[in-house]
PyMOL Python script that loads the backbone (N, CA, C, O; Angstrom):
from pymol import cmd

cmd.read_pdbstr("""\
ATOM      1  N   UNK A   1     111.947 105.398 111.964  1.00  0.00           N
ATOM      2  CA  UNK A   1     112.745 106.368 111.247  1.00  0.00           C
ATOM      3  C   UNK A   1     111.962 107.672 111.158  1.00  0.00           C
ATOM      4  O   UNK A   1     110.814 107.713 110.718  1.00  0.00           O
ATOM      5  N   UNK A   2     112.706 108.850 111.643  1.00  0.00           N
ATOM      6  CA  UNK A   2     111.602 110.143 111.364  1.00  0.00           C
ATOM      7  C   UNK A   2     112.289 110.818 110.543  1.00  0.00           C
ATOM      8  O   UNK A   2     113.520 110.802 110.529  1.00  0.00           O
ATOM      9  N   UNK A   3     111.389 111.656 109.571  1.00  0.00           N
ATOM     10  CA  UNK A   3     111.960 112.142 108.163  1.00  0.00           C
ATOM     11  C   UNK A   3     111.406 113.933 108.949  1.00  0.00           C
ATOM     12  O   UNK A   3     110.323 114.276 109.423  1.00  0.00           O
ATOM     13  N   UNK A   4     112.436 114.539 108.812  1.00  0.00           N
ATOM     14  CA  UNK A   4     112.799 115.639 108.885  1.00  0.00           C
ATOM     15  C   UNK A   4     111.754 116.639 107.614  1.00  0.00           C
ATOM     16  O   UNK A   4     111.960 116.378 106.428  1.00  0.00           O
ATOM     17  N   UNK A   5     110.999 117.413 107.864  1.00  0.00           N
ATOM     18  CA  UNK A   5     110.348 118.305 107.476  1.00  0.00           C
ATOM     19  C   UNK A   5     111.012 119.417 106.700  1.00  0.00           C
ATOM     20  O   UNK A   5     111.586 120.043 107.591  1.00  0.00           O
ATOM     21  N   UNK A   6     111.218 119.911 105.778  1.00  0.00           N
ATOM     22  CA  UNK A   6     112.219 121.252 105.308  1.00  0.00           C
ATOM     23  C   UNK A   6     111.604 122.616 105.939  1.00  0.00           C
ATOM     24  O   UNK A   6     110.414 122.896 105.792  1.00  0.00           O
ATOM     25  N   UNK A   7     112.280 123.231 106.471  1.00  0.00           N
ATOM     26  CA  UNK A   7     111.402 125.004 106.691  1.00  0.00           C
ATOM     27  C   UNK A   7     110.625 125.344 105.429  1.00  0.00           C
ATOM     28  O   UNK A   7     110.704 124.840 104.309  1.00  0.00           O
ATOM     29  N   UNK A   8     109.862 126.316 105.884  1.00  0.00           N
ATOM     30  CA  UNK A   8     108.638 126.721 104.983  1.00  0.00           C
ATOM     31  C   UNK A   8     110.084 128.091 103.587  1.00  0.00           C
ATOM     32  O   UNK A   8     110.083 128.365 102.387  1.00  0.00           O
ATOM     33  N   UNK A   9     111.072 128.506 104.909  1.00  0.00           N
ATOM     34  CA  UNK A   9     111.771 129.290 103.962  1.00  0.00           C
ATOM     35  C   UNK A   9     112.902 128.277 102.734  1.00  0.00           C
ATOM     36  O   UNK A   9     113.261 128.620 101.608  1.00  0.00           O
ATOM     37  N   UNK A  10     113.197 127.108 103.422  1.00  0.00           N
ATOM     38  CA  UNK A  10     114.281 126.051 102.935  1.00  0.00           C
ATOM     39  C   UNK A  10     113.546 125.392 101.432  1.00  0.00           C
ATOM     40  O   UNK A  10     114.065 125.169 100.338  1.00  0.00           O
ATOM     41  N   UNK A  11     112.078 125.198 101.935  1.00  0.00           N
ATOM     42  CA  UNK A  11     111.569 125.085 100.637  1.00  0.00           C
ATOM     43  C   UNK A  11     111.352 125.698  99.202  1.00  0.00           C
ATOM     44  O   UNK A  11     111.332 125.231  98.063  1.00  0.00           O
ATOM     45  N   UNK A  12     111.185 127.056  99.804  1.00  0.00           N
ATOM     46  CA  UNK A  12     110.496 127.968  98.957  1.00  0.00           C
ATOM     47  C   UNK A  12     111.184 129.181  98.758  1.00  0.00           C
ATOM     48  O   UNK A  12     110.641 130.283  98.821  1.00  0.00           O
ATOM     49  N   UNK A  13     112.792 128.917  98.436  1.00  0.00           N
ATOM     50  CA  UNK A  13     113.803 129.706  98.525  1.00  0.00           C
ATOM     51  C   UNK A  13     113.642 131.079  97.439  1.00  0.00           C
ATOM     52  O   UNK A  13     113.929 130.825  96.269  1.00  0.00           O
ATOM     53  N   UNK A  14     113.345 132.047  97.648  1.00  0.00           N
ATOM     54  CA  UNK A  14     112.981 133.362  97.264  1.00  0.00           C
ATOM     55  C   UNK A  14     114.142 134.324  97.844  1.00  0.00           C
ATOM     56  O   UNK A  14     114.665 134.236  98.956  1.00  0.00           O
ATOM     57  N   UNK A  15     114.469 135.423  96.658  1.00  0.00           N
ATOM     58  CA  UNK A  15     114.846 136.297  97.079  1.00  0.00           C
ATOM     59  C   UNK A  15     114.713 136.885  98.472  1.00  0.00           C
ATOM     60  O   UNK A  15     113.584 136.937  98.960  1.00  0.00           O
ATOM     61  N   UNK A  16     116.052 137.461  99.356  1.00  0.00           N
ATOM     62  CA  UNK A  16     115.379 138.289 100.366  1.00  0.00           C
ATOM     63  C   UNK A  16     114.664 139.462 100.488  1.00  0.00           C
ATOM     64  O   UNK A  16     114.214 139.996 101.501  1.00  0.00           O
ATOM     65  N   UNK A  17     114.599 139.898  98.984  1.00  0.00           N
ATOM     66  CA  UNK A  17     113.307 140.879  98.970  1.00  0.00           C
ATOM     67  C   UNK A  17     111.685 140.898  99.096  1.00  0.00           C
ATOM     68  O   UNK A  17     110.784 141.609  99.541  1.00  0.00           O
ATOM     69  N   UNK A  18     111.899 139.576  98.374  1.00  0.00           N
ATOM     70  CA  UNK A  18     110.586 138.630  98.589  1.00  0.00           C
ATOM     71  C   UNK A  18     110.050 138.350  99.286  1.00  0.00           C
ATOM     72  O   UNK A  18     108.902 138.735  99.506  1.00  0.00           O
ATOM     73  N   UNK A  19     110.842 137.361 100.071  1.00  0.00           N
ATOM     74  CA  UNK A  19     110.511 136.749 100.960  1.00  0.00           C
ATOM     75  C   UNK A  19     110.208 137.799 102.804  1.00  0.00           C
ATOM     76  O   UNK A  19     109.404 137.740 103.734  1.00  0.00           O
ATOM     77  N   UNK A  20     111.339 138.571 102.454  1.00  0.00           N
ATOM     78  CA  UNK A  20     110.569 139.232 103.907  1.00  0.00           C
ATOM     79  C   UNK A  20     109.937 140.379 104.046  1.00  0.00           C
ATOM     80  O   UNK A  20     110.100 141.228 104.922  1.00  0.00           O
ATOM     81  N   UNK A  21     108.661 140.376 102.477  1.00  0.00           N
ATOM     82  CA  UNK A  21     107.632 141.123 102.779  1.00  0.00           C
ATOM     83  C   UNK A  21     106.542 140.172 103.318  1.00  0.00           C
ATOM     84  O   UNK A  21     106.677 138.990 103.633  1.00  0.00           O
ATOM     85  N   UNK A  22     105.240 141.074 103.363  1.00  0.00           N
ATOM     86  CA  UNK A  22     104.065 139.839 103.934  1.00  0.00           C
ATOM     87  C   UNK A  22     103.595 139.151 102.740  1.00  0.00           C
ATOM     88  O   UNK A  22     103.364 137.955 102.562  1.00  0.00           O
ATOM     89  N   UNK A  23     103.487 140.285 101.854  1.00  0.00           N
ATOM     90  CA  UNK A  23     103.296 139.167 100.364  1.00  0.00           C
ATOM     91  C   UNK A  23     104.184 137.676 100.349  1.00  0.00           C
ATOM     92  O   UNK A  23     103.746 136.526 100.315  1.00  0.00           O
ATOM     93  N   UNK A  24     105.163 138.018 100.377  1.00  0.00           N
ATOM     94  CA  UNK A  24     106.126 136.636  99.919  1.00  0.00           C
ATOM     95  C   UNK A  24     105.883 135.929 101.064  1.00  0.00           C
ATOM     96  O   UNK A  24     106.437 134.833 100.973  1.00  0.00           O
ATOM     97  N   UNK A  25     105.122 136.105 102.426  1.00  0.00           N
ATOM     98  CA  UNK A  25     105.366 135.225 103.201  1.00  0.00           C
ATOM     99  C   UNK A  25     104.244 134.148 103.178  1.00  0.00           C
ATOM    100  O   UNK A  25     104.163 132.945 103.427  1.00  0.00           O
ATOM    101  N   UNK A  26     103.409 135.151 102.760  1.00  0.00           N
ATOM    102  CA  UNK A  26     101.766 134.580 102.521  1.00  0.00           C
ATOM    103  C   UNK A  26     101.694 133.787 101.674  1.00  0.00           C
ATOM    104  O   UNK A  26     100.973 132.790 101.725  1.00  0.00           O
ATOM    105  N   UNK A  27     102.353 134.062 100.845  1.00  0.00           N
ATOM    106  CA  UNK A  27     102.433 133.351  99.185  1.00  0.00           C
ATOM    107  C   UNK A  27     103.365 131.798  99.637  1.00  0.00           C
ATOM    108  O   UNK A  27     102.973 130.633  99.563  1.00  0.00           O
ATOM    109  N   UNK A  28     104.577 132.292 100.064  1.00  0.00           N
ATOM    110  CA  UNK A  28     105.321 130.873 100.183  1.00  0.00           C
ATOM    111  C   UNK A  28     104.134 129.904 101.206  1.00  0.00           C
ATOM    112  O   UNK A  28     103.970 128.750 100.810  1.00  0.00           O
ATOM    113  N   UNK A  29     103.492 130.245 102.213  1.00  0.00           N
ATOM    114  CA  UNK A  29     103.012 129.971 102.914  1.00  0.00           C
ATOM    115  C   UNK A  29     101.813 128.914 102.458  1.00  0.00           C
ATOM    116  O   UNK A  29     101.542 127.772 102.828  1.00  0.00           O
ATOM    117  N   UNK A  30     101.160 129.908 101.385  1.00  0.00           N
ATOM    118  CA  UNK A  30      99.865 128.820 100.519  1.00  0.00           C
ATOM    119  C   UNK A  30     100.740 128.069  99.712  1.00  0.00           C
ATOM    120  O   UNK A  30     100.306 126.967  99.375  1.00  0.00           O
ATOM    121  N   UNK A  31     101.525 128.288  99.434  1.00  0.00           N
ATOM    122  CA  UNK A  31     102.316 127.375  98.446  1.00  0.00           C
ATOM    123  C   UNK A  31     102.842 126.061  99.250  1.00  0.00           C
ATOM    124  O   UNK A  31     102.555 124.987  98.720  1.00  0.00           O
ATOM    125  N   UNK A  32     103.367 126.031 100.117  1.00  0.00           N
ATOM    126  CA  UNK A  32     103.424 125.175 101.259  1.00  0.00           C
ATOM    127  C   UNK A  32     102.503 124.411 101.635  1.00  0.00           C
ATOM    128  O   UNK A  32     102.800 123.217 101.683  1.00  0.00           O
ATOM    129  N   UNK A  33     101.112 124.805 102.021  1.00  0.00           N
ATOM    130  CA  UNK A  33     100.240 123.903 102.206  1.00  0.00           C
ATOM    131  C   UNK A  33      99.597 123.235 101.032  1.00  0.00           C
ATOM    132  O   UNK A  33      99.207 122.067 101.001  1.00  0.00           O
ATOM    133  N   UNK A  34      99.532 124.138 100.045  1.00  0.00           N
ATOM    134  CA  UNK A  34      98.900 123.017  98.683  1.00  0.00           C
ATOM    135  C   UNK A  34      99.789 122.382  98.559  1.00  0.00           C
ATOM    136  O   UNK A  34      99.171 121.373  98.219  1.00  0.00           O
ATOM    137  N   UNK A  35     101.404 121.900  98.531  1.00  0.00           N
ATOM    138  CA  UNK A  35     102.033 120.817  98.174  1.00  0.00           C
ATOM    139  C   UNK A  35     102.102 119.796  99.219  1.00  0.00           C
ATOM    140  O   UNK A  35     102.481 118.630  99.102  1.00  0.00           O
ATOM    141  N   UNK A  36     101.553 120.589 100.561  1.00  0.00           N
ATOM    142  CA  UNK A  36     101.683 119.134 101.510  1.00  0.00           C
ATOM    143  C   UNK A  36     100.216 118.745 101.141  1.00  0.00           C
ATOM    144  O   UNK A  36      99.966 117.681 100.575  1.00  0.00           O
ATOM    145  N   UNK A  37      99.335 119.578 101.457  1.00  0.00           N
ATOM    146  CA  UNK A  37      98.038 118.787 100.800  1.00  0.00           C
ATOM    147  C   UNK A  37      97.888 117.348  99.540  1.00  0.00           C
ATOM    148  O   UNK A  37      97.365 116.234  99.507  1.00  0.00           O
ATOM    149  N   UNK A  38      98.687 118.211  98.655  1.00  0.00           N
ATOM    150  CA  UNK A  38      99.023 117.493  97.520  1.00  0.00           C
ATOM    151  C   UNK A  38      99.339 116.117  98.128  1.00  0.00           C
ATOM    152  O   UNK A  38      98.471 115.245  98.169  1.00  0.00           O
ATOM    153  N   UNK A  39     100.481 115.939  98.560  1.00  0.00           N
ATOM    154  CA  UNK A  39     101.548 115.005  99.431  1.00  0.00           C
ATOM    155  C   UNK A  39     100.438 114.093 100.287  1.00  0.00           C
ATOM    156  O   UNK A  39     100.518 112.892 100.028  1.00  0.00           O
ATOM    157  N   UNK A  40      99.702 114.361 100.990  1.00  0.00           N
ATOM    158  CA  UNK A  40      98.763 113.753 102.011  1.00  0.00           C
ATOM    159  C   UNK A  40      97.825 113.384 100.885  1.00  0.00           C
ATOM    160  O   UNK A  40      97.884 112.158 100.800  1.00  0.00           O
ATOM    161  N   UNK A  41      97.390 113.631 100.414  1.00  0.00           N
ATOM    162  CA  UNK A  41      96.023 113.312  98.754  1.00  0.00           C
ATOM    163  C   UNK A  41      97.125 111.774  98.345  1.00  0.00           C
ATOM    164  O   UNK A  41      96.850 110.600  98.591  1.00  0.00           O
ATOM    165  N   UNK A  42      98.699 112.464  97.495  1.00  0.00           N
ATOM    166  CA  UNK A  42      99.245 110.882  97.061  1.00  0.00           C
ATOM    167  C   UNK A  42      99.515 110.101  97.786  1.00  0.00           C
ATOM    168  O   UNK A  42      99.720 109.064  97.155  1.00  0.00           O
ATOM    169  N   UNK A  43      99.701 109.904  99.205  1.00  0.00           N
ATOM    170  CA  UNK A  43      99.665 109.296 100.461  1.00  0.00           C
ATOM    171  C   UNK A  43      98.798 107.937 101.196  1.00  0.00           C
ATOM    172  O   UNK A  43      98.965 106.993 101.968  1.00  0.00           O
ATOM    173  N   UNK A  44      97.585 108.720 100.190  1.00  0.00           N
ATOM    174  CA  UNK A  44      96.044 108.379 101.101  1.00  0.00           C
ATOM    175  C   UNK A  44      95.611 108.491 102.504  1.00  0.00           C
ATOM    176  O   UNK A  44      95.123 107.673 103.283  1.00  0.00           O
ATOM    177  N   UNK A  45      95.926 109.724 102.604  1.00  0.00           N
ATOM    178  CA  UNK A  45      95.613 110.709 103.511  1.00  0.00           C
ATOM    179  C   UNK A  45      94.354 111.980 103.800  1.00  0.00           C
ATOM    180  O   UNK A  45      94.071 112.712 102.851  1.00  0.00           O
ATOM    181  N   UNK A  46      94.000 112.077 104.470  1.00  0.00           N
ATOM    182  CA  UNK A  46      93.327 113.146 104.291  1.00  0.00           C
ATOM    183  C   UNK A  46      93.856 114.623 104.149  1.00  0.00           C
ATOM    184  O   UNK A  46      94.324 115.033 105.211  1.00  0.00           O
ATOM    185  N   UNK A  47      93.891 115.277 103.400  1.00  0.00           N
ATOM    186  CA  UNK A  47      94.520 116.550 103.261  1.00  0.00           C
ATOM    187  C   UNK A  47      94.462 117.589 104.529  1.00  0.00           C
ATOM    188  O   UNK A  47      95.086 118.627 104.309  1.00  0.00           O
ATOM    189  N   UNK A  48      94.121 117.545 105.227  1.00  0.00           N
ATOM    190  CA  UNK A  48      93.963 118.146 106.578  1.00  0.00           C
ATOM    191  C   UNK A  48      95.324 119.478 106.796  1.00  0.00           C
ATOM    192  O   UNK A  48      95.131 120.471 107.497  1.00  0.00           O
ATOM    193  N   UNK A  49      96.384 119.269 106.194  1.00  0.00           N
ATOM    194  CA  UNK A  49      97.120 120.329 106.608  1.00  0.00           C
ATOM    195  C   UNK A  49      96.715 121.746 106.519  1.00  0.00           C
ATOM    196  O   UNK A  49      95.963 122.181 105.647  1.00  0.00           O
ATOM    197  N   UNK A  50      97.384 122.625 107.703  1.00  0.00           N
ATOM    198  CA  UNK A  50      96.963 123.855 107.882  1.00  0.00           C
ATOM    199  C   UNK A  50      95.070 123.969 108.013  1.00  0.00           C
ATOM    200  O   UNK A  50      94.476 125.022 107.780  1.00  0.00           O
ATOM    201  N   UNK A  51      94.473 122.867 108.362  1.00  0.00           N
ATOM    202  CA  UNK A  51      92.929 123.058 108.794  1.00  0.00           C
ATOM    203  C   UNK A  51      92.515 123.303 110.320  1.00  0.00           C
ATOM    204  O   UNK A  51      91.464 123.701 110.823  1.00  0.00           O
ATOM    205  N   UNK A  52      93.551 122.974 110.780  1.00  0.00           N
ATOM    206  CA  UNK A  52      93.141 123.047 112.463  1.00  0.00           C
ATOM    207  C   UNK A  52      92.993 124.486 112.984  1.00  0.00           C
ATOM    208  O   UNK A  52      93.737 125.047 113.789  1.00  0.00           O
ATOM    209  N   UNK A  53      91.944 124.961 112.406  1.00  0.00           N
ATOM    210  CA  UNK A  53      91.278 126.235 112.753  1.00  0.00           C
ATOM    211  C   UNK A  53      91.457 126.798 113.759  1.00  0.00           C
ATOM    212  O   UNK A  53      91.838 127.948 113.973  1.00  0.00           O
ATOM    213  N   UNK A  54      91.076 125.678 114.679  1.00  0.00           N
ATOM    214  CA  UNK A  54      91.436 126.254 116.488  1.00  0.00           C
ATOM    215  C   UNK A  54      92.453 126.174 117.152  1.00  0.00           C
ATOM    216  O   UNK A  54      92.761 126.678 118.232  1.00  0.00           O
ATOM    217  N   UNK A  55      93.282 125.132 116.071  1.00  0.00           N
ATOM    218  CA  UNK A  55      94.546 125.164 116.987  1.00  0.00           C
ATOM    219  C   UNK A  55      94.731 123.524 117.144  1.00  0.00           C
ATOM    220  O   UNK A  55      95.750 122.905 116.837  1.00  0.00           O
ATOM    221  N   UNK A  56      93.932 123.154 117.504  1.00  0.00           N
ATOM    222  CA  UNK A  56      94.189 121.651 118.280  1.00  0.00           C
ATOM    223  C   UNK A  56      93.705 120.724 117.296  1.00  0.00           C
ATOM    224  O   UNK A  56      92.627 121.048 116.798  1.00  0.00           O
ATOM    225  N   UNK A  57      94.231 119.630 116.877  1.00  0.00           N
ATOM    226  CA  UNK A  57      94.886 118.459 115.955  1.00  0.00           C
ATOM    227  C   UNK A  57      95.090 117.080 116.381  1.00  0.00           C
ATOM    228  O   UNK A  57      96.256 116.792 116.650  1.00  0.00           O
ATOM    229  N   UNK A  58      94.118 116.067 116.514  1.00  0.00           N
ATOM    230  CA  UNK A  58      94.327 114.637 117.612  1.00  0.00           C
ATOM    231  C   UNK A  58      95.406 114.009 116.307  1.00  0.00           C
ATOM    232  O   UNK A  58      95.248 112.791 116.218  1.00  0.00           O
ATOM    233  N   UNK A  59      96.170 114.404 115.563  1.00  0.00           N
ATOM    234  CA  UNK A  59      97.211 113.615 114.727  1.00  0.00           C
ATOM    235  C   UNK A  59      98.442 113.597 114.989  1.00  0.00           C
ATOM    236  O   UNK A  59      99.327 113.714 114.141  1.00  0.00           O
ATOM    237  N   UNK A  60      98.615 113.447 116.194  1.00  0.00           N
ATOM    238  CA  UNK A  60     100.165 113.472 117.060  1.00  0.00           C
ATOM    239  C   UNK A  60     101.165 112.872 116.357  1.00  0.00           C
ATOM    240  O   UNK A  60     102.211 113.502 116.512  1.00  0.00           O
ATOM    241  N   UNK A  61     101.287 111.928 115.654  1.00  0.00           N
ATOM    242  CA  UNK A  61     102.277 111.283 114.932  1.00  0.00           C
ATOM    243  C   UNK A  61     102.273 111.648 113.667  1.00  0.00           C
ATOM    244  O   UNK A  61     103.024 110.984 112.954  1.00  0.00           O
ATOM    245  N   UNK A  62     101.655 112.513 113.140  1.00  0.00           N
ATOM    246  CA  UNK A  62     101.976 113.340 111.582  1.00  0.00           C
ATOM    247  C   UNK A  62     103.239 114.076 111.902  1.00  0.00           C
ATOM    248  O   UNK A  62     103.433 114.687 112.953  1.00  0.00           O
ATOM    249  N   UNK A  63     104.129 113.959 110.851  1.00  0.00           N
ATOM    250  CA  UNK A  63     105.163 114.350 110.951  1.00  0.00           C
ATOM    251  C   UNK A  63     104.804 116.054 110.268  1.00  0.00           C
ATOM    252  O   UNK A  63     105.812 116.548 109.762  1.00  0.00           O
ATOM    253  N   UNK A  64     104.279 116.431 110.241  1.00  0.00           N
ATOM    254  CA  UNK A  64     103.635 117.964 109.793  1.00  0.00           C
ATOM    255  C   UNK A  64     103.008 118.496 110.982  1.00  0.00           C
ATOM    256  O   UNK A  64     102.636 119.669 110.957  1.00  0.00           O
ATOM    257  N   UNK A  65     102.837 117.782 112.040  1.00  0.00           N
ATOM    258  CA  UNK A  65     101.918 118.189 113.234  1.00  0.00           C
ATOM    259  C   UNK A  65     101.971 119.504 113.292  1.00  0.00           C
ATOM    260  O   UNK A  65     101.069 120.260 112.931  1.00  0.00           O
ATOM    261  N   UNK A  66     103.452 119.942 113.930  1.00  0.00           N
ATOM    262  CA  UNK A  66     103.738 121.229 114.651  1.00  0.00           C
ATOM    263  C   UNK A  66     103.461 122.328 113.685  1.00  0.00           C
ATOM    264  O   UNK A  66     102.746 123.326 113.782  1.00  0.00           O
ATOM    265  N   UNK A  67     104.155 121.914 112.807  1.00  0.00           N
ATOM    266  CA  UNK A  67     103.846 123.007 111.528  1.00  0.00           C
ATOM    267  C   UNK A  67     102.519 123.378 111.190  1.00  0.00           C
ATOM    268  O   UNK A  67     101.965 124.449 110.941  1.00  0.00           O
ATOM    269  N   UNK A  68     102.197 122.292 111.248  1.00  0.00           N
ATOM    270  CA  UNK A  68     100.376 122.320 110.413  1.00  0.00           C
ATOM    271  C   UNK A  68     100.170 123.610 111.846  1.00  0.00           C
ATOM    272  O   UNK A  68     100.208 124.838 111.770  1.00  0.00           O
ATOM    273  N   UNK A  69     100.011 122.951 112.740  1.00  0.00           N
ATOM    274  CA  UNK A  69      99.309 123.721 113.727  1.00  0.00           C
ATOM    275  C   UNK A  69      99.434 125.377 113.660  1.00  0.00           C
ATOM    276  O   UNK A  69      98.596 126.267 113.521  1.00  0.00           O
ATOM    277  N   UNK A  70     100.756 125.370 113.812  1.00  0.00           N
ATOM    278  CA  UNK A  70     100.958 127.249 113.747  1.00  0.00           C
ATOM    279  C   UNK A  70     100.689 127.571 112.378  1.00  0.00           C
ATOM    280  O   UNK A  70     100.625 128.757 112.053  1.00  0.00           O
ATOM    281  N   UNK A  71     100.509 126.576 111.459  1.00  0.00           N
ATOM    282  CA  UNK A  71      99.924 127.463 110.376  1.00  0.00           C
ATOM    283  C   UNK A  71      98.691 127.755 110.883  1.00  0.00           C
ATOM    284  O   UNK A  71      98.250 128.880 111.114  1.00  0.00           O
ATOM    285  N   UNK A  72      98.166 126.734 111.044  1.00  0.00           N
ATOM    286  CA  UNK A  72      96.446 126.897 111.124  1.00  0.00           C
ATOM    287  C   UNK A  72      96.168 128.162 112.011  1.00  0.00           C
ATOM    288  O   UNK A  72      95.156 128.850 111.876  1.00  0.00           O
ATOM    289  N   UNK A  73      97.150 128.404 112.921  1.00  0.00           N
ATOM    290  CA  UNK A  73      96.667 129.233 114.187  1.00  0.00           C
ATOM    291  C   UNK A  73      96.947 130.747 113.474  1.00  0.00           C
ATOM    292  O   UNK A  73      96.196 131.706 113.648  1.00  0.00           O
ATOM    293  N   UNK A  74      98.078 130.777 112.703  1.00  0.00           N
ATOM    294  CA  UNK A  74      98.065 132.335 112.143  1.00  0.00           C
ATOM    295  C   UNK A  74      97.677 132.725 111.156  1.00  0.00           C
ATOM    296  O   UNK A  74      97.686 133.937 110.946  1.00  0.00           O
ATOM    297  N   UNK A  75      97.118 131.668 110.046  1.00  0.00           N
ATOM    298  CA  UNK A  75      96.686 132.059 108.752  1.00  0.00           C
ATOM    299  C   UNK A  75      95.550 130.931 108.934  1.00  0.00           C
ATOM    300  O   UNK A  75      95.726 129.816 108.441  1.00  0.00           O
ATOM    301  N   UNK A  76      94.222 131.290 109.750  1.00  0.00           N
ATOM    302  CA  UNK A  76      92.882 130.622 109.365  1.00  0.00           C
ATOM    303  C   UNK A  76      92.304 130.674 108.544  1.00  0.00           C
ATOM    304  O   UNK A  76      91.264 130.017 108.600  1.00  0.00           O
ATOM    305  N   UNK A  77      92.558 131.404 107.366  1.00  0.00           N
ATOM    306  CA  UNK A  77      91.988 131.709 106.361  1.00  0.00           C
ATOM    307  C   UNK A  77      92.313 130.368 105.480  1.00  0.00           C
ATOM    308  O   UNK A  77      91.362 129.739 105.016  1.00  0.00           O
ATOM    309  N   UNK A  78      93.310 130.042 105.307  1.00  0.00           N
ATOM    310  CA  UNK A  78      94.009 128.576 104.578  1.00  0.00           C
ATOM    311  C   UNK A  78      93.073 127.403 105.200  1.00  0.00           C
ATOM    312  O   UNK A  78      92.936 126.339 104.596  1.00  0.00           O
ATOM    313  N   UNK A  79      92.476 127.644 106.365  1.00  0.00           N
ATOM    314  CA  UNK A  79      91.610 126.090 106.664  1.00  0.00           C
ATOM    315  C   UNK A  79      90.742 126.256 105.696  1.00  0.00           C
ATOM    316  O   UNK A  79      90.652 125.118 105.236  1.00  0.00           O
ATOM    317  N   UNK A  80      89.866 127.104 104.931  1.00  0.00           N
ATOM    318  CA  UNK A  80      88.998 127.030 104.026  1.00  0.00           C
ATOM    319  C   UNK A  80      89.384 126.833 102.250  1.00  0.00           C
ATOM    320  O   UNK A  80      88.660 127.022 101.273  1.00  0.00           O
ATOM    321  N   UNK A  81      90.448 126.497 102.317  1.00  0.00           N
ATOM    322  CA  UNK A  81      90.673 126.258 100.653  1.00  0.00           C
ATOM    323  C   UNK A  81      90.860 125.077 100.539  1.00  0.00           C
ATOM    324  O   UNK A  81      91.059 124.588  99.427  1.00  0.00           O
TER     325      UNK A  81
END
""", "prot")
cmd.dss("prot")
cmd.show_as("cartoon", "prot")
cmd.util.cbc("prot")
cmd.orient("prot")
């Protein structure tokens, strides 16, 4: 069974004033990874989302894969929190 992921915007439903500055994107964005973090922590998981610094991720069957990744690749700054 694969469980469908929500968009980063579907989640974190903000005004469109908000949301399509860089502030609001940045913001929904960390907000996003601390609750999947969160999510992977109650899991017993390693919190790893948005860490793949370089890009590349051997966790092919995380259902966060794709996501995690392009986070990691445009906001590297989030692998360090």
């Amino acid at each position: 069974m694969t469980r469908t992921v929500p968009t980063l915007l579907e989640k974190c439903a903000l005004p469109p004033d908000v949301s399509e500055t860089l502030e609001g994107v940045v913001m929904m964005t960390a907000l996003r990874v601390k609750e999947i973090r969160e999510r992977q922590r109650k899991e017993g998981h390693f919190d790893c989302f948005g860490r793949a610094a370089s890009g590349y991720c051997d966790q092919h069957q995380c259902i966060y894969h794709a996501e995690c990744t392009s986070i990691s690749l445009a906001m590297p700054e989030l692998a360090a929190t």
